[in-house]
C-alpha positions as a LaTeX table, in Angstrom:
\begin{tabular}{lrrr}
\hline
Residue & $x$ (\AA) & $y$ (\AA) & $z$ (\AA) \\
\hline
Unk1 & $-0.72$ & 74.75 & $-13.21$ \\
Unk2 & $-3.77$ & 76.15 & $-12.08$ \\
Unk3 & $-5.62$ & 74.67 & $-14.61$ \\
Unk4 & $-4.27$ & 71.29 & $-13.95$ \\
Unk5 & $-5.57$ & 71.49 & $-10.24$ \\
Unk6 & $-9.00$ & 72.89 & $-11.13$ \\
Unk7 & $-9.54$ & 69.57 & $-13.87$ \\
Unk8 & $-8.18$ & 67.10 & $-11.04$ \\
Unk9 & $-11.09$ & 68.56 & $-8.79$ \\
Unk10 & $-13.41$ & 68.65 & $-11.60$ \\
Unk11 & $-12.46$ & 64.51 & $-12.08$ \\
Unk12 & $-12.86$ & 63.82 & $-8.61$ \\
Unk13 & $-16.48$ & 65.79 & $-7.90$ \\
Unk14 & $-17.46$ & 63.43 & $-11.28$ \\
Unk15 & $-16.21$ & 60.55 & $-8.95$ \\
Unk16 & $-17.80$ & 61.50 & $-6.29$ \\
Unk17 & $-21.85$ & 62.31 & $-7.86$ \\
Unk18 & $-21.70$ & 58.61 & $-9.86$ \\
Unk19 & $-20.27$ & 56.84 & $-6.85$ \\
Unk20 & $-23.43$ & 58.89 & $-5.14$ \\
Unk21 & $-25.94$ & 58.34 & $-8.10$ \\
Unk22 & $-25.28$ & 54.41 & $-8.45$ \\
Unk23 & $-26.20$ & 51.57 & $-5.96$ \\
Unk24 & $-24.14$ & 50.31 & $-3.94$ \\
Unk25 & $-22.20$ & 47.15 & $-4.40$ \\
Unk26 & $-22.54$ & 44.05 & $-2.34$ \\
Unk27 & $-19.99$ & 41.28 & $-1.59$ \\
Unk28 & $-20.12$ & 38.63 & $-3.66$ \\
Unk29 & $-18.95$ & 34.65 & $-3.04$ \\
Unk30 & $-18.50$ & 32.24 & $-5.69$ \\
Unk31 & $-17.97$ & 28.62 & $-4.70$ \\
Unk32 & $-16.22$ & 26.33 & $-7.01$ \\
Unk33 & $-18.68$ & 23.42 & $-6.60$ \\
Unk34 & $-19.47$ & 20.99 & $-3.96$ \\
Unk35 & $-17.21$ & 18.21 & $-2.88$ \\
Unk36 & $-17.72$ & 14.84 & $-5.41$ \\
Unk37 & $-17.83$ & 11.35 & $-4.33$ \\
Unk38 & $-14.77$ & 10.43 & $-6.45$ \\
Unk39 & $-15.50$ & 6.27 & $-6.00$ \\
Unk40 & $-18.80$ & 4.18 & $-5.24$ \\
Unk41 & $-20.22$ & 5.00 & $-1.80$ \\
Unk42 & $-21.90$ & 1.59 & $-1.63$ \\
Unk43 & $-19.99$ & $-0.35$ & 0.33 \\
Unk44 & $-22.26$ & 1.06 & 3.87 \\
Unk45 & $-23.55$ & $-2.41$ & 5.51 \\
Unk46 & $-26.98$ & $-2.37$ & 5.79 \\
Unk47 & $-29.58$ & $-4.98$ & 6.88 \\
Unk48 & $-30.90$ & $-7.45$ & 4.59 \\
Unk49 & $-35.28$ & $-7.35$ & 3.85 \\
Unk50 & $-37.32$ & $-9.01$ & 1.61 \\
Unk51 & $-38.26$ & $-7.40$ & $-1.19$ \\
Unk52 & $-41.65$ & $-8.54$ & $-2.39$ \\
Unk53 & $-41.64$ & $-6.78$ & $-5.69$ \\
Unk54 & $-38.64$ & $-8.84$ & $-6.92$ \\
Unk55 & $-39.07$ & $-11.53$ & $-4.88$ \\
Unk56 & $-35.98$ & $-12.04$ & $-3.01$ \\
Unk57 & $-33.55$ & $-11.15$ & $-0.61$ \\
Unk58 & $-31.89$ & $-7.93$ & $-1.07$ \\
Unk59 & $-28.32$ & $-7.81$ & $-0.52$ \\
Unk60 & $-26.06$ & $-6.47$ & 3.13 \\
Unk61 & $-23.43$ & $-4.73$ & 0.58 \\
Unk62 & $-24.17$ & $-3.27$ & $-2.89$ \\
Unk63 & $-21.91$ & $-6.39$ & $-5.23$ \\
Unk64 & $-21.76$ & $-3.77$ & $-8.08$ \\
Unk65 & $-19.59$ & $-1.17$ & $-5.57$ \\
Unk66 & $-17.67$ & $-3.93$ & $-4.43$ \\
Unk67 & $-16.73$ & $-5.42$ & $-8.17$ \\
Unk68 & $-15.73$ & $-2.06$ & $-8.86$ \\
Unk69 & $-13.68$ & $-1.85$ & $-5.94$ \\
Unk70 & $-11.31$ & $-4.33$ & $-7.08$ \\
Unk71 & $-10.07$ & $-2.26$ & $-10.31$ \\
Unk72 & $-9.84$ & 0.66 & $-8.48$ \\
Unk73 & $-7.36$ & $-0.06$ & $-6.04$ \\
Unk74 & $-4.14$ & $-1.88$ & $-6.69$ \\
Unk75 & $-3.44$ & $-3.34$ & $-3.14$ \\
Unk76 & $-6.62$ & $-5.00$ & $-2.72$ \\
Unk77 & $-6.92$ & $-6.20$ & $-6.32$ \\
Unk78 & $-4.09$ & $-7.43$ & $-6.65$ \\
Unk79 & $-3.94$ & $-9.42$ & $-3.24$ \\
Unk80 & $-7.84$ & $-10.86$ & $-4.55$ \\
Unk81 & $-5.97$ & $-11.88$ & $-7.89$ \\
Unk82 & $-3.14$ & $-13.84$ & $-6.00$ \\
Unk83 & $-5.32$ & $-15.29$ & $-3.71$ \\
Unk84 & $-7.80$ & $-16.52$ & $-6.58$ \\
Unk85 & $-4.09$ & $-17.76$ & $-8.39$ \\
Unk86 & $-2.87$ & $-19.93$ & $-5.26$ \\
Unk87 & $-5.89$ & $-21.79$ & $-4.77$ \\
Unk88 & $-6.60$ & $-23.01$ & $-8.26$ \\
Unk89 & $-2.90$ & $-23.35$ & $-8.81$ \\
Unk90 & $-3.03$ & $-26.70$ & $-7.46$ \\
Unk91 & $-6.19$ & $-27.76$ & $-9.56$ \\
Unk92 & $-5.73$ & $-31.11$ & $-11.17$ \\
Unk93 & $-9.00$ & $-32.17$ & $-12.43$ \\
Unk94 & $-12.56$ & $-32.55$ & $-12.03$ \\
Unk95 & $-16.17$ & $-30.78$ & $-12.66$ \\
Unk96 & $-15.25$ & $-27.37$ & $-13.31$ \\
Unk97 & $-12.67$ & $-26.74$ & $-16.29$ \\
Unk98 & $-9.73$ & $-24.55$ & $-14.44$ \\
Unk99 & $-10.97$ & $-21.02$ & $-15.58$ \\
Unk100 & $-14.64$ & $-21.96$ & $-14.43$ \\
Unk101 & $-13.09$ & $-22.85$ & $-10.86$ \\
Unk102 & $-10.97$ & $-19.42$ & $-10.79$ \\
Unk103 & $-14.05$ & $-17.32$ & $-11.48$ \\
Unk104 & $-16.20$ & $-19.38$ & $-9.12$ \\
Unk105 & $-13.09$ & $-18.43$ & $-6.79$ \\
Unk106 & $-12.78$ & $-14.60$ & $-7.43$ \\
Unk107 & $-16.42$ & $-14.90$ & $-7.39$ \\
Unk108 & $-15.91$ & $-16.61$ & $-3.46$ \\
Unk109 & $-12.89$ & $-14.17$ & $-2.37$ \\
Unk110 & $-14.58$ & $-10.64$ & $-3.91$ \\
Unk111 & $-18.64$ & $-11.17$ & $-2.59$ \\
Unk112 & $-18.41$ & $-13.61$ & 0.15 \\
Unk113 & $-20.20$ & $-16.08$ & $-1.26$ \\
Unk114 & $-20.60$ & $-18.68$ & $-4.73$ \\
Unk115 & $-23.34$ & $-20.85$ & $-5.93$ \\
Unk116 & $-22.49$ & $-23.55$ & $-8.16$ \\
Unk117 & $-25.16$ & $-25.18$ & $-10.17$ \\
Unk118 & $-25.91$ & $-28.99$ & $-11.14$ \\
Unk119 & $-26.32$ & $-29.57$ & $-14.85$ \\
Unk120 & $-28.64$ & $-32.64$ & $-15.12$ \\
Unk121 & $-29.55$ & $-34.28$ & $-18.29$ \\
Unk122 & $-33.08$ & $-35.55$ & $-19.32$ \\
Unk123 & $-32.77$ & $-38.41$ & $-16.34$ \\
Unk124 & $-32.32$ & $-36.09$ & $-14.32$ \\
Unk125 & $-28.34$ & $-36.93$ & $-13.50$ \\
Unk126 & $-25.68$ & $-34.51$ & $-12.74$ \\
Unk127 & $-23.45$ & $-34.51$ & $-15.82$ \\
Unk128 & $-21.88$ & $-30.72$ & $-15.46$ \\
Unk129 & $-20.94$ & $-28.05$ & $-12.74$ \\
Unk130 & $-21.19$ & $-24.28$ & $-13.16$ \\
Unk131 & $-20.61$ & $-21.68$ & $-10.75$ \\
Unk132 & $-23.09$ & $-18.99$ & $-11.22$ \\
Unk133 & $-22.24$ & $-14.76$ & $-11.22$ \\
Unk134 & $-22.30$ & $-13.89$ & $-7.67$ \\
Unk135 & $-22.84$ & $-10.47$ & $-8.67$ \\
Unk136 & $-26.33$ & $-11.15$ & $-9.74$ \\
Unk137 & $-27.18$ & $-13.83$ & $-7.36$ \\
Unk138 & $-30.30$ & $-13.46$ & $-5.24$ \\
Unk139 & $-31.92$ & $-16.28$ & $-2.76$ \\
Unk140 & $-35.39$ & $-16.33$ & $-1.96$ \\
Unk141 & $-37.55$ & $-17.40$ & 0.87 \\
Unk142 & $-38.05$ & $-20.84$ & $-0.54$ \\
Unk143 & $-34.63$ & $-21.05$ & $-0.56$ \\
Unk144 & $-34.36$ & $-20.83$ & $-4.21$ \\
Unk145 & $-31.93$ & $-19.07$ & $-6.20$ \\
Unk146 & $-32.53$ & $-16.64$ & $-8.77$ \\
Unk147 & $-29.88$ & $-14.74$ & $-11.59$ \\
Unk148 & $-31.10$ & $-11.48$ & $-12.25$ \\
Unk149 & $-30.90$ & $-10.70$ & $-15.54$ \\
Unk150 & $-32.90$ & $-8.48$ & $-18.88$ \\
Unk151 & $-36.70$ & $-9.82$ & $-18.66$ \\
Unk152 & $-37.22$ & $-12.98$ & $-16.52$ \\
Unk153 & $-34.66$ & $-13.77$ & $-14.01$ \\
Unk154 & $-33.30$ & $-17.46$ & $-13.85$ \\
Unk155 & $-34.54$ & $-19.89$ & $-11.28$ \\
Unk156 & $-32.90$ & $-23.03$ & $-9.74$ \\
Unk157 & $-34.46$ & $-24.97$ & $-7.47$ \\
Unk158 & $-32.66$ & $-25.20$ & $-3.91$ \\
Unk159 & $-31.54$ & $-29.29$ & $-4.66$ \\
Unk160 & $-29.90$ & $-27.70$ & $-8.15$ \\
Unk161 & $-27.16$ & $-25.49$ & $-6.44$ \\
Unk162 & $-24.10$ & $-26.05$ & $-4.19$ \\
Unk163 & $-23.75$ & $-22.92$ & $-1.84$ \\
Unk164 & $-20.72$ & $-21.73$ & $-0.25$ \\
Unk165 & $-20.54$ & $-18.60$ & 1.83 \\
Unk166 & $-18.34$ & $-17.06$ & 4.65 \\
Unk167 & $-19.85$ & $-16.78$ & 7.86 \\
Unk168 & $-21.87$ & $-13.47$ & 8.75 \\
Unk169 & $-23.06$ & $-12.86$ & 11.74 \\
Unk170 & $-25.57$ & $-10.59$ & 11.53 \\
Unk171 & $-27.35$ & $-12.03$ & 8.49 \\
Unk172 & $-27.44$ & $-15.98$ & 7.40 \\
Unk173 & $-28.88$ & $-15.42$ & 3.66 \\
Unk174 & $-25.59$ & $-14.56$ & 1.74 \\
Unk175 & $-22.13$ & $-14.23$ & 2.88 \\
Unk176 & $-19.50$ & $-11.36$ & 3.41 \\
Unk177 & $-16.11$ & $-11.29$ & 1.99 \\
Unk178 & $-13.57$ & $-11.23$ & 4.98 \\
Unk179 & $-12.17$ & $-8.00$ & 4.00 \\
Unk180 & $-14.88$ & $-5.40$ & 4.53 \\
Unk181 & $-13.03$ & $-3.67$ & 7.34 \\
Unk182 & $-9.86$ & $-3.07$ & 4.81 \\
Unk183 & $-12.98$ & $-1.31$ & 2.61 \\
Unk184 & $-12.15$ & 2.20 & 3.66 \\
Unk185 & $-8.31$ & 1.71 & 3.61 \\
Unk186 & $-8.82$ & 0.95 & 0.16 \\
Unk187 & $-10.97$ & 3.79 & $-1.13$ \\
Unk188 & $-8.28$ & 6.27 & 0.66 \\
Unk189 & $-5.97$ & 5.17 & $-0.80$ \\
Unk190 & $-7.69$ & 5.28 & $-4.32$ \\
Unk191 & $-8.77$ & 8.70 & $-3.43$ \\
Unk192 & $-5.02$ & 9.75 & $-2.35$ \\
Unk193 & $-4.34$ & 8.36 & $-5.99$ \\
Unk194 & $-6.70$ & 10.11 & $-8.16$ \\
Unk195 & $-6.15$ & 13.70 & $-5.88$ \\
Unk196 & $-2.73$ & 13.99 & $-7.05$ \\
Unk197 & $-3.19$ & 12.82 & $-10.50$ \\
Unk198 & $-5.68$ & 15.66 & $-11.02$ \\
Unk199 & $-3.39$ & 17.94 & $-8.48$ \\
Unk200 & 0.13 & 17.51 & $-11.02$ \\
Unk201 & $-2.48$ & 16.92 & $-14.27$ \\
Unk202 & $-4.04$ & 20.26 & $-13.92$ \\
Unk203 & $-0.56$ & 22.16 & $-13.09$ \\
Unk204 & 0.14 & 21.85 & $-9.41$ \\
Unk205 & $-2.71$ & 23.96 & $-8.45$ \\
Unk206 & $-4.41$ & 23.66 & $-5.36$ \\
Unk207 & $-8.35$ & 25.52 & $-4.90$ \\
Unk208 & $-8.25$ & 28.58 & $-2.94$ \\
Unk209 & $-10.63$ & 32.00 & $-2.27$ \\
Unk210 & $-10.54$ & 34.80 & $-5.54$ \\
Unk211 & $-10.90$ & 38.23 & $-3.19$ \\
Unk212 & $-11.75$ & 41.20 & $-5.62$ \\
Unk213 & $-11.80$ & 44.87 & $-4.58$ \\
Unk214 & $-11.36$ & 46.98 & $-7.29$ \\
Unk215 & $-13.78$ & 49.46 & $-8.56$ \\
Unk216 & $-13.37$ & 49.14 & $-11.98$ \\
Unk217 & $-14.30$ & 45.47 & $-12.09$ \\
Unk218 & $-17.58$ & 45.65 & $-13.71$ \\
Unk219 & $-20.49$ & 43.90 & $-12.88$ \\
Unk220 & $-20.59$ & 42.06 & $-16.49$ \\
Unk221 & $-16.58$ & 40.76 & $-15.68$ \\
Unk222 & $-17.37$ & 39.94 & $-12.48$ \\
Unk223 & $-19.93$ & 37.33 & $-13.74$ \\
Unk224 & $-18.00$ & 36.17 & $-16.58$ \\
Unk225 & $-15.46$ & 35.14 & $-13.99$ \\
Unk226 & $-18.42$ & 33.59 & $-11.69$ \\
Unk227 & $-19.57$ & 31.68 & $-14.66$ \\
Unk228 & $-15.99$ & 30.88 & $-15.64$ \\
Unk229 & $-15.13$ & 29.54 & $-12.07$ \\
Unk230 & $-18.58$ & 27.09 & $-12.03$ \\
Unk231 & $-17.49$ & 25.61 & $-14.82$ \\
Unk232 & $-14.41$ & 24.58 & $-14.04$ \\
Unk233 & $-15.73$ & 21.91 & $-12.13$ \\
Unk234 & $-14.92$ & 18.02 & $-12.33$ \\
Unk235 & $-11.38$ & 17.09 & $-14.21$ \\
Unk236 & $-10.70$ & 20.69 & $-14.80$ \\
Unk237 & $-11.17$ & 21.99 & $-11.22$ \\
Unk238 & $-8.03$ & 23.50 & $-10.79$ \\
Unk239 & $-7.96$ & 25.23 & $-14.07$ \\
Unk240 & $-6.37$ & 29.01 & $-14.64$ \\
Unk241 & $-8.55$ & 31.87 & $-15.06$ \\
Unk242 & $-7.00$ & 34.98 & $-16.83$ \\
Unk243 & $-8.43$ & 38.35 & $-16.09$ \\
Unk244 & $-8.20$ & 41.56 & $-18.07$ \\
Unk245 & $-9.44$ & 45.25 & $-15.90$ \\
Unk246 & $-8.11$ & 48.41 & $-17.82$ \\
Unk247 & $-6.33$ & 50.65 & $-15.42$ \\
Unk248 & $-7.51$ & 48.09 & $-12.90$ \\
Unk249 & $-5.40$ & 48.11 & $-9.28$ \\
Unk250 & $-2.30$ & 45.53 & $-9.40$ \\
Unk251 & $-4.00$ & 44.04 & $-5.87$ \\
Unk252 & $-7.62$ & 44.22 & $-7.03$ \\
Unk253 & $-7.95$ & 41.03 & $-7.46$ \\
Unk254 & $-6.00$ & 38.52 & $-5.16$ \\
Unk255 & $-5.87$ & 34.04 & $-5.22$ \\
Unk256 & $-5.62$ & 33.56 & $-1.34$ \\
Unk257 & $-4.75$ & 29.42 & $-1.36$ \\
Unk258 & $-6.80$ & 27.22 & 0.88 \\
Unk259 & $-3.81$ & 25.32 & 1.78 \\
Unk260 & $-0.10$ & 24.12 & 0.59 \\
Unk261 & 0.12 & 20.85 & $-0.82$ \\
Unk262 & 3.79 & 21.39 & $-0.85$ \\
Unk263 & 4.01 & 22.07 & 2.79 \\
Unk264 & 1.78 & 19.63 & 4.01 \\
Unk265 & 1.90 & 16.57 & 2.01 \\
Unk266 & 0.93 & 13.11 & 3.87 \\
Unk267 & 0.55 & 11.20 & 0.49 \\
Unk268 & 3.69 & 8.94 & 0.87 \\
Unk269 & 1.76 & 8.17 & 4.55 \\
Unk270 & $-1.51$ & 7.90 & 3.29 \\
Unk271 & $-0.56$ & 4.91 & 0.81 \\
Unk272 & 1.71 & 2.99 & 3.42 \\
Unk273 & $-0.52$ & 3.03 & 5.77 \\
Unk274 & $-3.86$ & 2.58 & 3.92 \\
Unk275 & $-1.85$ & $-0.09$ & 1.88 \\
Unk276 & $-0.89$ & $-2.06$ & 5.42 \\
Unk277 & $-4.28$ & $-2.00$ & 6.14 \\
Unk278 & $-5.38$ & $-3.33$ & 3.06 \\
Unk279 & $-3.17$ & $-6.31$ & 3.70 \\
Unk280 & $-4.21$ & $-6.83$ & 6.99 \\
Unk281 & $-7.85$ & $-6.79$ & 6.19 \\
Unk282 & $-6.68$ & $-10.05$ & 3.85 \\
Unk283 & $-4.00$ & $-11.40$ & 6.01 \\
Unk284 & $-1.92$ & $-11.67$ & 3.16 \\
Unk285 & 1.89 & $-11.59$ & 3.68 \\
Unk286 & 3.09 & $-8.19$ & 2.42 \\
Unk287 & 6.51 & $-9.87$ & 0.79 \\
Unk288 & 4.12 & $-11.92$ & $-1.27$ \\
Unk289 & 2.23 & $-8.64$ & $-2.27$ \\
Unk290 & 5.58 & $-7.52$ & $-3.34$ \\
Unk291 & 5.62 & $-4.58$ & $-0.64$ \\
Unk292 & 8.25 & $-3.74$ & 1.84 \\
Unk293 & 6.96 & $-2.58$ & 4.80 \\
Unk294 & 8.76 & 0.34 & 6.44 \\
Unk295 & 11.05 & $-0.22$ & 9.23 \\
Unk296 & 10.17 & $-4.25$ & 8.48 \\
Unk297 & 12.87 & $-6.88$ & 7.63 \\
Unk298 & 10.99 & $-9.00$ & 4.53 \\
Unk299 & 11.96 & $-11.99$ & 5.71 \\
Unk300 & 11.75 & $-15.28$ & 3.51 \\
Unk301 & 9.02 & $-15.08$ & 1.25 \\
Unk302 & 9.15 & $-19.11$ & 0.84 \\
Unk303 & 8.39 & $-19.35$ & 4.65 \\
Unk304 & 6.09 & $-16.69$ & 4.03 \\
Unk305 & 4.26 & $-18.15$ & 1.53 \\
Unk306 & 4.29 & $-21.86$ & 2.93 \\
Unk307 & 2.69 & $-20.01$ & 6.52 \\
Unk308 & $-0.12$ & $-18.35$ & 4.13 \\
Unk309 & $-1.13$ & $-21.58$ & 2.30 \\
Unk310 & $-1.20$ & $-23.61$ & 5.45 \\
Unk311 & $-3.65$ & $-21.69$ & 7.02 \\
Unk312 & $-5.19$ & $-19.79$ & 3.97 \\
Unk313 & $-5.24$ & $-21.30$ & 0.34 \\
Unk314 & $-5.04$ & $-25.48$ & 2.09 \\
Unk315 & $-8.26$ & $-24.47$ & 4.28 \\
Unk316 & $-10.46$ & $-22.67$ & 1.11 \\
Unk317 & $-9.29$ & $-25.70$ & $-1.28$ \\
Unk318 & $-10.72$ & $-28.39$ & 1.34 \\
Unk319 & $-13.94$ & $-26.33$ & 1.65 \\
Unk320 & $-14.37$ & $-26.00$ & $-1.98$ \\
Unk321 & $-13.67$ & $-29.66$ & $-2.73$ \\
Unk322 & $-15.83$ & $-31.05$ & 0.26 \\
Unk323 & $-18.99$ & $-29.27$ & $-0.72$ \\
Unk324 & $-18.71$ & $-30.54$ & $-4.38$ \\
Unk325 & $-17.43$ & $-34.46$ & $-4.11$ \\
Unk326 & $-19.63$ & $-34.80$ & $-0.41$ \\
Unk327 & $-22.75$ & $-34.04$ & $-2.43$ \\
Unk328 & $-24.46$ & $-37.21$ & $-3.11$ \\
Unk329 & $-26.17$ & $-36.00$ & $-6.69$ \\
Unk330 & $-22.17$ & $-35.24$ & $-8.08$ \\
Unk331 & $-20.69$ & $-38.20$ & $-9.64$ \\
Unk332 & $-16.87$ & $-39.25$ & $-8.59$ \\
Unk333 & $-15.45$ & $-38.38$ & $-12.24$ \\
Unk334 & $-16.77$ & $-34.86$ & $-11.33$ \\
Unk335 & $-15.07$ & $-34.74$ & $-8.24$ \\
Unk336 & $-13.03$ & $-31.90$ & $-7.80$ \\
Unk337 & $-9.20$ & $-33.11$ & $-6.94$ \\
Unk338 & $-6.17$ & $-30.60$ & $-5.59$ \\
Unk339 & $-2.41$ & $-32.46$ & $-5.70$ \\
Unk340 & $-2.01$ & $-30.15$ & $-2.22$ \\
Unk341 & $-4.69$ & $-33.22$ & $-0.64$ \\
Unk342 & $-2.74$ & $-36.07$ & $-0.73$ \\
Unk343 & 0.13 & $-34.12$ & 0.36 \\
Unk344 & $-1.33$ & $-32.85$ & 3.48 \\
Unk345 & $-3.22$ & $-36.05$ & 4.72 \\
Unk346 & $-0.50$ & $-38.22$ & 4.48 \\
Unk347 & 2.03 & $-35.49$ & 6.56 \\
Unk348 & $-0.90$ & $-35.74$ & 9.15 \\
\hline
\end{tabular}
């Protein structure tokens, strides 16, 4: 017994000269990365300047973060799809073959704005229309309009293009698609989306603080977990980390959550109400979007739908038509012609 006691002491004076002999150990902090911009962040409006080293206009909204926009969220795609779908839906005949008019349309709904260009022959007469990509568009000062494209960019000549664009009131060089205040509805409700894929994906982890105090985590384990927890970044960023200490302390080393998904979950809020403000931002009915809003009788979609093209798809098809068959270069047989025309003027 005696010797028992006199090799405990002997084990703990050891203890006590290497704790005394060795530096001592600071607190260490590990971060698991930065937050990442999970969709395009270049939808910010900014003012429009010339810019002399490409020679034209630049642009109040970034088209490529707006054209990716529309794939990313499935409220406001789909409501750009339908809305693109009612208009030409009443397309009979004329200058543009029907999937050159729904792209010059999409084009229209998606970047504000669509330039359609006169094909002339050798005489110099209109004998085609085609709408050119919005998304690579650019005007300049002599009110020419250039496609951007690999080496030399295309020019047409301001009497060669028919240019349609909605109203902006801060800028009159290109227009603005009538949804930008539905932008960040959209993008929350993408974001929602992709958190809880990765949340359920990577096990129904959350992220949380790793608290160590255990003496016999080394300094060599300590930054294998360190270099194990940076690189479990991106779509593993809630992946498990196993740890191994030899006679280590059961609460050495402690996961302290940052907060319970399970508790506090708004998504099922998040997406109605992002989602109603996507559809506001378009005016489009939400029975048509095929949506019931909470708390909301439908209603009759026909009424609905009759409501929306009265003072949505009639309006856009007029506007469309008008700037093509009023131009005094297009010939009549390219004259664009809706069957919703005749049925509107003569109930007037």
């Amino acid at each position: 017994m005696k010797k028992k006691r006199h090799h405990q002491r002997r084990v703990a004076a050891n203890h006590q000269r290497a704790a005394a002999s060795s530096p001592a150990r600071k607190m260490s902090i590990a971060t698991l990365g930065k937050p990442e911009p999970v969709l395009t962040t270049g939808t910010d409006y900014r003012e429009i300047w010339y810019d002399n080293d490409f020679d034209h206009y630049t642009l109040p909204i970034d088209r490529l973060a707006l054209a990716q926009l529309v794939n990313m969220n499935g409220q406001h795609g789909g409501v750009l799809y339908a809305r693109h779908n009612m208009v030409c839906a009443d397309y009979l005949d004329g200058g543009l073959s029907h999937e050159a008019l729904k792209g010059g349309v999409f084009d229209y709904l998606t970047f504000g704005d669509l330039a359609i260009a006169k094909v002339r022959n050798g005489w110099g007469d209109v004998t085609a229309l085609a709408p050119l990509p919005s998304l690579y568009t650019r005007i300049r000062k002599d009110e020419s309009f250039v496609v951007l494209q690999a080496g030399e960019p295309l020019v047409y000549a301001p009497e060669d293009v028919i240019f349609l664009r909605m109203y902006d009131p801060q800028q009159q060089v290109y227009g603005l698609p009538d949804y930008i205040g539905g932008i960040h509805s959209a993008l929350l409700n993408s974001e929602a989306t992709i958190f809880r894929r990765r949340y359920y994906h990577n096990g129904a982890h959350t992220g949380g603080i790793i608290y160590t105090n255990d003496p016999n985590l080394s300094t060599e384990v300590e930054e294998e977990i360190i270099e194990s927890l940076e690189h479990s970044k991106g779509i593993g960023n809630f992946s498990t980390l196993f740890v191994n200490i030899p006679k280590g302390d059961p609460e050495g080393i402690k996961f302290i959550p940052i907060g319970d998904i399970s508790a506090k979950d708004e998504f099922a809020n998040i997406k109605n109400i992002s989602a109603q403000d996507i559809l506001s931002a378009h005016r489009f009915p939400a029975g048509l979007a095929g949506i019931i809003p909470g708390m909301t009788p439908l209603g009759d979609p026909e009424k609905a739908r009759a409501t929306y093209r009265k003072d949505e798809v009639i309006p856009l098809q007029r506007m469309i038509a008008k700037a093509i068959n009023s131009d005094p270069d297009v010939p009549a047989h390219l004259h664009l012609k809706f069957d919703i025309e005749a049925t509107q003027s003569g109930a007037e």
